[in-house]
C-alpha angles and dihedrals in degrees: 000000000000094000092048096053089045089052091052090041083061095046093057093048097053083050101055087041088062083049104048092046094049092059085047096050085045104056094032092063094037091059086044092047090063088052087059096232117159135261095259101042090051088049102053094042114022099032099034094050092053095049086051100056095077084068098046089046094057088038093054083053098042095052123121104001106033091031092152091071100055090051081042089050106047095039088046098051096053100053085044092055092051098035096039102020110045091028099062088029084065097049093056104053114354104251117239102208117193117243092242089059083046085048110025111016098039090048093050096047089047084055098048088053082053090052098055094045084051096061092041095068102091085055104251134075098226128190098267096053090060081048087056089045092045082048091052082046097065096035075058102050088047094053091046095039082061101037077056094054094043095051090029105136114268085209112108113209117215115248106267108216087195090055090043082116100051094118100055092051093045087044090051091041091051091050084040094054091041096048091049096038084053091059092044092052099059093037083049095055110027089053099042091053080051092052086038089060100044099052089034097242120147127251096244090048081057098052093044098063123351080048106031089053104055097039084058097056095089086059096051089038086045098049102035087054094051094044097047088053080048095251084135091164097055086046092050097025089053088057091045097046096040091052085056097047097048099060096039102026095030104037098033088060092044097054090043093052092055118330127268122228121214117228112218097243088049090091090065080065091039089056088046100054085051095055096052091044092050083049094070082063091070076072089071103086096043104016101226133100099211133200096268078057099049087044087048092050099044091047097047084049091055089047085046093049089042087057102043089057098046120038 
């Protein structure tokens, strides 16, 4: 009985994570759209971080004691983002990527991936490397922030009496989406170490799909929204710039918060995640993941998930 009311407890808690994230995600690019910024900016800062924030959120729960969850998390959601995400997102409507996400974005979220399994090396996520990702975070911010102010929209839009509150809504959206994403965290975790414990799976292994997947909804629900209204680059831009996030934002708070070990088989999922991320590059000569693209990457992450459970 016990088992049951914590997996529905789980259940409950992945949901009002997609929810919260998805007010978060709603007044936060309201509030970017008056400033005239463009799709993929928008993509890659307000909505991914946003997306993200589900992650964050469980992490932020998971830290010290229950530090597993929070590697399994993070490696897991981006594969996921990429796998699931992307995948189905591609099949749906086949992605147009620019050729500066192909050149510039991919190869700095590839590096960031490097840099992780670099510092993972001794064994231990200490303090001070969350201080380095935190670091990376902000390098990060400053070159978006400007990238923002160089493609920001020359259109002027005409002041909307009818919109004059807009801020207020967004603000109350964004306190809305925090609040609620706060309760689904620790429902989320709490409940998911209890059903660990009581099939004999690991943590890590969690985090890395049970996890991993439903804080990565708001990411499928998020993309596949924006590219089936043809906002391709806030589809695209929202899986680029949460991946970042979670490895530099996510774990760097994290680590800070109280260290991560790294378990020695958790290099078989780093490798992984670098993999599906170095996938998006076979984009660069015709800029466009297809359909055949979108079926290869959801099919390798259900092998990848098949896998996981069971070895």
């Amino acid at each position: 009985m016990e088992v049951i009311f914590s997996a529905i407890l789980t259940v409950v808690g992945l949901i009002l994570l997609c929810l919260g994230g998805n007010w978060l995600v709603s007044g936060g690019v309201a509030i970017a759209k008056k400033f005239r910024i463009s799709n993929l900016i928008i993509g890659m800062t307000i909505v991914a971080y946003g997306t993200s924030t589900p992650e964050l959120a469980a992490s932020i729960a998971a830290a010290g004691e229950h530090s597993a969850i929070i590697l399994g998390n993070i490696v897991g959601s981006n594969i996921a983002n990429v796998g699931m995400v992307i995948g189905i997102a591609a099949i749906l409507v086949p992605l147009t990527v620019k050729k500066s996400v192909l050149k510039k974005e991919i190869p700095m979220m590839l590096g960031v991936s490097a840099l992780l399994v670099l510092i993972s090396i001794d064994g231990e996520l200490t303090q001070y490397d969350g201080i380095l990702l935190l670091g990376g975070l902000g390098v990060f911010a400053i070159y978006t922030f400007r990238d923002a102010m160089k493609q920001r929209e020359k259109d002027i839009e005409k002041q909307d009496q009818s919109k004059k509150n807009i801020y207020v809504k967004s603000a109350g959206l964004i306190g809305l989406g925090i609040g609620v994403l706060y309760v689904g965290a620790i429902l989320t975790v709490d409940n998911a170490v209890i059903l660990a414990k009581e099939f004999g799976l690991s943590e890590k292994i969690i985090g890395l799909t049970v996890i991993a997947i439903g804080t990565s909804l708001p990411e499928l629900i998020t993309s596949v929204i924006a590219i089936r209204k043809g906002h391709t680059d806030i589809g695209v831009g929202n899986i680029i710039g949460s991946n970042i996030y979670n490895i530099l934002m996510i774990m760097g708070v994290g680590a800070t918060l109280g260290g991560v070990m790294i378990s020695s088989d958790v290099y078989i999922d780093y490798a992984i995640m670098i993999i599906f991320s170095m996938s998006l590059l076979v984009a660069l000569k015709t800029g466009i993941i297809n359909r055949f693209m979108g079926i290869c990457l959801s099919i390798g992450y259900v092998i990848y998930l098949a896998v996981t459970f069971f070895k």
